[in-house]
C-alpha positions as CSV (number, residue, x, y, z in Angstrom):
1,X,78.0,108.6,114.2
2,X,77.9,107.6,110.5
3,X,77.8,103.8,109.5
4,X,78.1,103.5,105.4
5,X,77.6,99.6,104.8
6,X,77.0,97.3,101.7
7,X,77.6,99.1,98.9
8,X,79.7,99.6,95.2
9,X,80.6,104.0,94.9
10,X,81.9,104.4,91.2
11,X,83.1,107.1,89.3
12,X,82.8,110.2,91.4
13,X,84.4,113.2,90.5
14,X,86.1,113.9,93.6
15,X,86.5,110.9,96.7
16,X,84.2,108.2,96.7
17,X,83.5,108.2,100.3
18,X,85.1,111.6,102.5
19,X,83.7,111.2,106.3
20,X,86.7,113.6,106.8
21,X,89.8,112.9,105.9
22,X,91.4,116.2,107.5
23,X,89.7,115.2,110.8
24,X,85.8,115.6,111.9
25,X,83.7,114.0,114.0
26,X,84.5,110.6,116.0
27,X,82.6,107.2,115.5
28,X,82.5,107.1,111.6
29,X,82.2,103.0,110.1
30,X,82.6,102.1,106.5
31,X,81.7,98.2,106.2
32,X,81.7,95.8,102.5
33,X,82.4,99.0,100.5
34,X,83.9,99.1,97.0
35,X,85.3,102.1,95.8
36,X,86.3,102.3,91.9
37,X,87.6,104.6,89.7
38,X,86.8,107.9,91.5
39,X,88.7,110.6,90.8
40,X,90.2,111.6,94.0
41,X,90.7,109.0,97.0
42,X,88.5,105.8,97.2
43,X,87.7,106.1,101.1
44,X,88.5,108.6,103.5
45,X,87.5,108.1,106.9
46,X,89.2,111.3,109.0
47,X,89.7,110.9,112.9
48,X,88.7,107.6,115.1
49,X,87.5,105.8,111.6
50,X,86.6,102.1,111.9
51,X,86.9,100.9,108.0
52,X,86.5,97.2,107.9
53,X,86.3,94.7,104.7
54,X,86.4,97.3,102.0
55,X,88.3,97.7,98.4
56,X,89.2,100.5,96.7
57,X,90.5,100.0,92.9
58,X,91.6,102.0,90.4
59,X,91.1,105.5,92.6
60,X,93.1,108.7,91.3
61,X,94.6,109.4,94.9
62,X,95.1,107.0,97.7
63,X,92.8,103.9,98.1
64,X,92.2,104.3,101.9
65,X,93.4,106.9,104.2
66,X,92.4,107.7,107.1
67,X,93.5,110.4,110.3
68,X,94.4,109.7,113.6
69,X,93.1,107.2,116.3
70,X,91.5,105.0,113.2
71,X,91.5,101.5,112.2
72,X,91.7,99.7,108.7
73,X,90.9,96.3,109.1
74,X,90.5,93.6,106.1
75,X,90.6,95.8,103.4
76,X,92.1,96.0,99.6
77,X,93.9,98.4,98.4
78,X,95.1,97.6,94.1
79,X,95.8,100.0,91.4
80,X,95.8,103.6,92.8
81,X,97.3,106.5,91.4
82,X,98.8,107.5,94.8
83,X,99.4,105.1,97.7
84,X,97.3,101.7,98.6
85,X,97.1,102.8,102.4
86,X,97.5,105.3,104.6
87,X,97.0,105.4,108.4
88,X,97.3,108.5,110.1
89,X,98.6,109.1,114.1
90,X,98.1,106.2,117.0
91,X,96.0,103.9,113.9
92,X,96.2,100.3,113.0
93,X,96.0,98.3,109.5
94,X,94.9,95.0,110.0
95,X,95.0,91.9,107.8
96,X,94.9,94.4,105.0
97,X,96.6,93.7,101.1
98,X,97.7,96.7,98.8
99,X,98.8,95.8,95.2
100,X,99.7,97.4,92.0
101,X,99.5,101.0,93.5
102,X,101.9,104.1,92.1
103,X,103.1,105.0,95.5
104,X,103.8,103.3,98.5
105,X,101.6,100.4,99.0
106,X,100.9,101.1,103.3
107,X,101.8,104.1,104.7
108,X,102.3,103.8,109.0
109,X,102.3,106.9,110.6
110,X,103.8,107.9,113.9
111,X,102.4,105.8,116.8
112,X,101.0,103.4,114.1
113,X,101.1,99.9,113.7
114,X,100.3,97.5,110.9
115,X,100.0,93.7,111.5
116,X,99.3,90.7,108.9
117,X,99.7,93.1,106.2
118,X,100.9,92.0,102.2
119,X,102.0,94.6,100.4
120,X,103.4,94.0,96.5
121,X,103.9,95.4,93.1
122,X,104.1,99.0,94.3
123,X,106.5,101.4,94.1
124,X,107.1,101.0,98.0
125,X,106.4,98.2,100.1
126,X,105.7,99.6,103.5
127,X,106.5,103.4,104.8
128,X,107.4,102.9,108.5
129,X,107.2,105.6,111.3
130,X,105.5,103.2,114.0
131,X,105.5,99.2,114.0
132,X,105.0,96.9,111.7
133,X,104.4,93.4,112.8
134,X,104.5,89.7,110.7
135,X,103.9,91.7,107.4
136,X,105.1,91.0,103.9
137,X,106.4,93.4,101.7
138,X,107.1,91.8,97.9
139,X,107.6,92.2,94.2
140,X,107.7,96.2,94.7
141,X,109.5,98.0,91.9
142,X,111.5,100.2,94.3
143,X,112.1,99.1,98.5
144,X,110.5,96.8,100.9
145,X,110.2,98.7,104.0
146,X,111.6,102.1,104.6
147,X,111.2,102.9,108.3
148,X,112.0,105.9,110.3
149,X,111.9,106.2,114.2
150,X,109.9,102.0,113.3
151,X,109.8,99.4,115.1
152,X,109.7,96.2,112.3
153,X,109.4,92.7,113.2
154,X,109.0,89.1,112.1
155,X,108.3,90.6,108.8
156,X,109.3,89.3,105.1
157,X,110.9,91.3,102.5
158,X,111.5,89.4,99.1
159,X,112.2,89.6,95.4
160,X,111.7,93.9,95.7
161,X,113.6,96.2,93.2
162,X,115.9,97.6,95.7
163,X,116.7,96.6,99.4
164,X,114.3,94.8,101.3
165,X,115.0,96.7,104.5
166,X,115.6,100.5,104.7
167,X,115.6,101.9,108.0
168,X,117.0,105.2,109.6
169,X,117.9,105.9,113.6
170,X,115.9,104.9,116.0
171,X,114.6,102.4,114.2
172,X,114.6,98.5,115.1
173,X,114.6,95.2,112.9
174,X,113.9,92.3,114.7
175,X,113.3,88.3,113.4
176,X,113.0,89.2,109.9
């Protein structure tokens, strides 16, 4: 088990934090971390990661990501070269905000599911392939939500640069 809490990781020349990202080892935590302008991604937790209350800003590849079986809970993702967030296989995002990222601003794997999250002024919204449930996707210069094979409900889509709503089949869009 690896628990990094309480702490500011700046200007690395690689990730700020890697427990894994490619997989590794089950019962990592990151807690109250800020990650900042590192040169790769800002967190990686890899497999069955717990990363709760953190911020990564200004990273040159994605703010959070994470493998499968992992959570992301209360976190900040704003400015990244790549995507905000992105949640591997059978994780959950939680209550989490990405902003002014180059990619997509929450990426939801297969078996996946994202709830409370706000997601605006990124390229994408929200990437799709499990649920998404009461988030908000606005202001992004390109779509809302893309989903494929997603399940999308009682979530908000407004003022984006394209269509608020872009799903494929097998893909459901309920009270939004």
């Amino acid at each position: 088990t690896a628990v990094i809490r309480n702490g500011l990781v700046v200007g690395w020349g690689g990730d700020g934090i890697d427990l894994g990202t490619g997989g590794g080892t089950a019962g990592k935590r990151v807690e109250s971390i800020v990650a900042r302008d590192n040169a790769g991604h800002g967190i990686g937790g890899g497999d069955s990661a717990a990363i709760i209350n953190c911020t990564a800003v200004a990273n040159g590849g994605v703010g959070i990501i994470v493998s499968s079986s992992a959570t992301v809970i209360d976190c900040v993702a704003r400015g990244n070269t790549s995507n905000g967030i992105f949640v591997g296989t059978a994780s959950t995002v939680e209550n989490c905000t990405a902003r002014l990222n180059n990619g997509t601003g929450i990426v939801v794997s297969t078996a996946s599911v994202a709830r409370g999250c706000v997601s605006s002024e990124n390229t994408v919204g929200m990437s799709v392939a499990g649920a998404a449930h009461a988030c908000t996707s606005n202001a992004n210069s390109d779509i809302g939500f893309v989903g494929s094979n997603a399940v999308i409900t009682d979530c908000a889509a407004q003022s984006n640069g394209d269509s608020g709503f872009t799903v494929g089949a097998g893909s459901t869009v309920a009270r939004c």
